[in-house]
N, C-alpha and C positions, 0 to 999 in steps of 0.2 A: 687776401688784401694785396695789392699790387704796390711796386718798392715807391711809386711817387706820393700814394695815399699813405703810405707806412710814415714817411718821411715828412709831411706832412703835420698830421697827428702828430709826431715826435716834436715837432718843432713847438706845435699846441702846448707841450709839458713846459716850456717857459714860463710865458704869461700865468700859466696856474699854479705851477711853484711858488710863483714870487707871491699869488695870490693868497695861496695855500698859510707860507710865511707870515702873510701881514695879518690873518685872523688869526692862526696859532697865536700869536703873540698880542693879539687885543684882547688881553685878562685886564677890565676894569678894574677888580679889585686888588690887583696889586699891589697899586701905589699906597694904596690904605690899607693894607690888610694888616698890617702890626695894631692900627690904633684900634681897627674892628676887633681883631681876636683877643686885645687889650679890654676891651669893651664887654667880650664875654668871659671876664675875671680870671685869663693867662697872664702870665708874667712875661718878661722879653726870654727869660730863660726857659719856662716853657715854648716861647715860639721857637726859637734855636733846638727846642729836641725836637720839637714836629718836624723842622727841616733835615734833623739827623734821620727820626725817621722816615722820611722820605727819601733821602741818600741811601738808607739803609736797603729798601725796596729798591730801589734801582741796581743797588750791588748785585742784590738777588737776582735781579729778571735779566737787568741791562744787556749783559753780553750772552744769553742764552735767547733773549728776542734777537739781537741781534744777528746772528746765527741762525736762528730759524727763517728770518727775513732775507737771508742770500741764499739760502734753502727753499724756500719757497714765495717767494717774490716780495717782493718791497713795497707796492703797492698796495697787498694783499696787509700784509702788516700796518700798512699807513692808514687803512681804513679803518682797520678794528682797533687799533691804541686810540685812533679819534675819536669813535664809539665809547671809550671806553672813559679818556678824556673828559667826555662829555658829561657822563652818568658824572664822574667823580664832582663836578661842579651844580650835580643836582643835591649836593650830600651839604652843601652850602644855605641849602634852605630851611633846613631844620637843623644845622649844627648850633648845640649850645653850650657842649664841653668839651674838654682836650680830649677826652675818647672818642667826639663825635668827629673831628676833626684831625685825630689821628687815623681813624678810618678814610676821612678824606683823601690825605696825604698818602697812605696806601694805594687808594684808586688811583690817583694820579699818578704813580710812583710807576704800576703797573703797564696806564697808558703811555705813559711818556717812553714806555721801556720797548713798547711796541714802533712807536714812535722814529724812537732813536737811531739818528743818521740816515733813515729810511729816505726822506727826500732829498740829502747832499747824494747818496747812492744815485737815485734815481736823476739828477742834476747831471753828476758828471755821468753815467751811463748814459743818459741819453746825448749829450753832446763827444760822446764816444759814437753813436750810431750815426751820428749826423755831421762825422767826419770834422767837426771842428780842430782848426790848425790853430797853433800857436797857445797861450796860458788861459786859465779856465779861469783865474783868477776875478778876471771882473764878473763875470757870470756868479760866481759866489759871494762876493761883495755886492750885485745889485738881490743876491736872497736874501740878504744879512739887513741890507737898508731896508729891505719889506718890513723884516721882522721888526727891527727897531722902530719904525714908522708907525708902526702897530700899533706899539708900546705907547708912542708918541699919542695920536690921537685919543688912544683908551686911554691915558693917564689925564686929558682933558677933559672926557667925559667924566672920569672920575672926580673929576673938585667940580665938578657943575653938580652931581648926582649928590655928592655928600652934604651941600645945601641945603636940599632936602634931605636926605638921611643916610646915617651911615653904613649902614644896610643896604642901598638902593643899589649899590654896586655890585654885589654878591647876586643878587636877584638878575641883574641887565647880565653878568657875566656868566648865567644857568645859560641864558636864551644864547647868547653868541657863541655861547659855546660848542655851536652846533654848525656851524658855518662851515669848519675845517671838516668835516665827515663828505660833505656832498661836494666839494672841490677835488677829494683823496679819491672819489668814483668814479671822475671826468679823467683823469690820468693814463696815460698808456705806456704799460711796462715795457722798458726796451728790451727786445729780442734776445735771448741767449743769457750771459752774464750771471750765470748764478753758479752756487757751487752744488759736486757733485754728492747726492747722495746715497753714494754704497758705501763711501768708510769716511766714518765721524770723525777717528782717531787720525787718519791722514791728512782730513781737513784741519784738525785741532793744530798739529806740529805746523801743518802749511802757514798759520795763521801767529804760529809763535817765531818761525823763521822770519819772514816775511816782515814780522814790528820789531824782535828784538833780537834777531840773528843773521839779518843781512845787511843789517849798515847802523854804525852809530849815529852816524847824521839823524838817522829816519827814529832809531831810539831816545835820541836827545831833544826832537822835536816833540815828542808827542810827551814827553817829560815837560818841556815849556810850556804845553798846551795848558796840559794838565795843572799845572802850578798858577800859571796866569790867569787860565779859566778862574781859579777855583777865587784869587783875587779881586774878581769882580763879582762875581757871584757874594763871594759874603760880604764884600761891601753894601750890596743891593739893601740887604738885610740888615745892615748898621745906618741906612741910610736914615729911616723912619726916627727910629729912637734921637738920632743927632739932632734933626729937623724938633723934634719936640724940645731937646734938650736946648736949645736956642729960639724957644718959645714963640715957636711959626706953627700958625693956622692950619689945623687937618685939612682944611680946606684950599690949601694953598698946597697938601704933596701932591698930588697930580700936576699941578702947571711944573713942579718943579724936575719931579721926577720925567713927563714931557721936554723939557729940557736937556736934559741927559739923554733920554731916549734920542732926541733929534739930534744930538754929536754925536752920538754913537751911528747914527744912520750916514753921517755927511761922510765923519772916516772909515766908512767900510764900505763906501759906492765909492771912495779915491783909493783906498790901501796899497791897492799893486801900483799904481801910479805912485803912491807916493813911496814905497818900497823900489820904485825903477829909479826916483830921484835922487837919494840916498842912500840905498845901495841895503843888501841884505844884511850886511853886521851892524849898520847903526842901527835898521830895525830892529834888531833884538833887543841894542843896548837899551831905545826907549821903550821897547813893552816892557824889559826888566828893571826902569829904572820909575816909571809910569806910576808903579803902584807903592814907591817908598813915597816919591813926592806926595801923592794923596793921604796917605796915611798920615803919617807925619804931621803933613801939612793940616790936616784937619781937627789934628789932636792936639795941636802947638797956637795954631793962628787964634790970636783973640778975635773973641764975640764973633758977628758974623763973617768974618775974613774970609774963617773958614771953608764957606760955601764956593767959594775962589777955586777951592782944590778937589772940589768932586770932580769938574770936568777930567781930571785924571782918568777916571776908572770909564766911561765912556768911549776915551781916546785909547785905551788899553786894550778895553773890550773890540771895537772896531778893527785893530786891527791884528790882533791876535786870533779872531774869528775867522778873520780870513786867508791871514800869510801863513800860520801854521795851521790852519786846517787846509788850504790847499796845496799847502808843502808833503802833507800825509797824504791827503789823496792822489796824488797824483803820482806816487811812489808807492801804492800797494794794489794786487789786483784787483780788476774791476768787481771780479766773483766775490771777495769780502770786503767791502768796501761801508757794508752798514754794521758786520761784527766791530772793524776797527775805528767808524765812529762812535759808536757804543761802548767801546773800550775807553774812549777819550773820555766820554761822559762820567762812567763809572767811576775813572781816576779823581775825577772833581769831584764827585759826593763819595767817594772813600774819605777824603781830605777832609772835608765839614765833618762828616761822620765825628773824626777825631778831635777837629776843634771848633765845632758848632756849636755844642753844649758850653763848651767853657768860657768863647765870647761874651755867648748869653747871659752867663753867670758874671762875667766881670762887666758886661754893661748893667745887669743889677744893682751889682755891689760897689760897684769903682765908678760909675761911669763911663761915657762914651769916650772920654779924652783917656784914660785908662787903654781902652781895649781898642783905642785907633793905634795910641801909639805904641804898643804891643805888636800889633799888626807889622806895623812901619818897623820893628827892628825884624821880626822873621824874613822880613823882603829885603831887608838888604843882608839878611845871611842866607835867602833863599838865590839873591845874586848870586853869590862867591859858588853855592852849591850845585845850582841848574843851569844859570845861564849861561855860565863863563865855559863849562863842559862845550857849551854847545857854539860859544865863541872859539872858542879853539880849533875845531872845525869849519872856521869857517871860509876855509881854500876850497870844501868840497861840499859846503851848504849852498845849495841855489835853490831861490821861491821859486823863480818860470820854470 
């Protein structure tokens, strides 16, 4: 293949990234999935261990897919987690107990694990091949908007589908879930960029110098990541229970969770813009202050006030997604660059693991306004503990 057709095709991996993105993330059922698996007589505390066990599977695989995937290509990896993805949302059609369904969660646990940082890899390698100058940042922010876009429209489809039934979701999201498989095949792995396989044990050190032995900055971010990740993510999963607790129509989570998805799309297609405007320490301050005001706010605001302070975790999500995940990429080598997004992942569902199950348990028992504002004091002593470290450095933290 000659370097104009190479260069070419490389440039092809944009558009199908972003593509790739916006089906990963069109799971119809998600917006409903509490009241579904509510439906087939779980409790919220069971949903919170399915979620543990699903973190728990990704502990296991996460960063050894990982590694196999800068081992043996990214691509190669990207196709069979989607494979495998797929299968795990066939397990959707005859799930009708927590064992059928903690099988599920395993499946997906596994593909996701294959999955994992595979396409940010293959993003920034390939505009490593194609010579791009200056911050990758917005290239990462317009994958970030696919995904949430995604979100976005499959959350509409989902309160149209649960009109007719609540079921119907599960069913539509077996079929789409095939989409990301034949997208991950059109891709072409950029040249070179992998790591070497005659010693494991050298890659290993390489990999722990590299995140947590060459620079606190680069330690302290992927600590943020990992923290703030894990902040939106289990709000995702408090979100359902609230919405009932405020006696709004299953049929109305989709428009609403749609709503969030599309803030979460606007601030991570502006993030690095809006990180050039304000400079990298107040970014931190509002990711790490994003997530008291939601909590809090949610747990405190009478009646639907409330609903006021979810855009918090959107606005959090958005740009945590991108400022510090391109702050990590772009300070580790390109050869591991899907082991140390895998790394990131793993850190958030280690996190649930430990307080998945107990949310669950105190939105059973306590309620949502209980275990919001529970939430909201860990985050502002998760301030003083994570962010501030990483405030401190901040003469030698730079996004670009």
């Amino acid at each position: 293949m000659d370097t104009a057709t190479y260069q070419h095709k490389l440039k092809s991996n944009l558009p199908k990234l972003y593509a790739f993105s916006f089906f990963q993330c069109f799971l119809v059922l998600i917006p409903v999935v509490v009241p579904y698996l509510q439906g087939k007589g779980l409790t919220l505390e069971d949903v919170f261990l399915l979620q543990a066990i699903f973190g728990a599977t990704l502990i296991v695989s996460d960063a050894p897919a990982g590694y196999l995937a800068d081992l043996f290509g990214r691509k190669r990896s990207l196709i069979i987690g989607s494979v495998v993805l797929a299968l795990g949302y066939q397990v959707l059609w005859f799930g009708e107990t927590f064992v059928h369904f903690a099988i599920w969660e395993v499946i997906l646990g596994f593909g996701l694990s294959l999955q994992s940082g595979c396409d940010v890899a293959i993003l920034y390698n390939t505009l490593d091949e194609l010579g791009t100058n200056g911050r990758k940042a917005g290239f990462l922010g317009r994958r970030i908007t696919a995904q949430t876009t995604g979100e976005g429209f499959a959350s509409i489809l989902a309160s149209v589908l649960t009109v007719v039934s609540l079921a119907l979701p599960a069913y539509v999201n077996a079929l789409t879930s095939w989409i990301p498989v034949f997208i991950a095949m059109t891709l072409v792995e950029p040249a070179g960029q992998r790591m070497s396989r005659t010693s494991h044990l050298e890659n290993f050190r390489a990999i722990a110098r590299a995140l947590f032995g060459h620079s606190k900055m680069l330690t302290f971010a992927i600590l943020n990541f990992i923290f703030y990740g894990f902040a939106t993510y289990c709000a995702v999963w408090m979100l359902q229970p609230y919405w009932k607790s405020l006696g709004i129509p299953v049929a109305v989570f989709g428009f609403l969770w749609a709503a969030n998805s599309f803030a979460a799309a606007l601030v991570s297609r502006f993030a690095h813009a809006i990180e050039e405007k304000i400079g990298s320490t107040t970014s931190i301050v509002v990711i790490a202050l994003l997530p008291i005001v939601g909590y809090l706010g949610m747990g405190h605001a009478p009646g639907h006030w409330g609903l006021a302070f979810i855009l918090a975790f959107p606005l959090c999500r958005g740009l945590n997604q991108v400022l510090f995940l391109d702050a990590i990429n772009t300070r580790v080598p390109p050869e591991m660059r899907a082991t140390t997004n895998s790394i990131g992942s793993l850190g958030m569902r280690a996190l649930f693991i430990v307080f998945g199950p107990l949310v669950g348990r105190t939105l059973d028992t306590q309620g949502p306004q209980a275990a919001l504002s529970s939430l909201g004091i860990v985050y502002v002593i998760g301030f003083c503990l994570i962010a501030l470290p990483l405030l401190s450095q901040r003469r030698h933290f730079r996004m670009e």
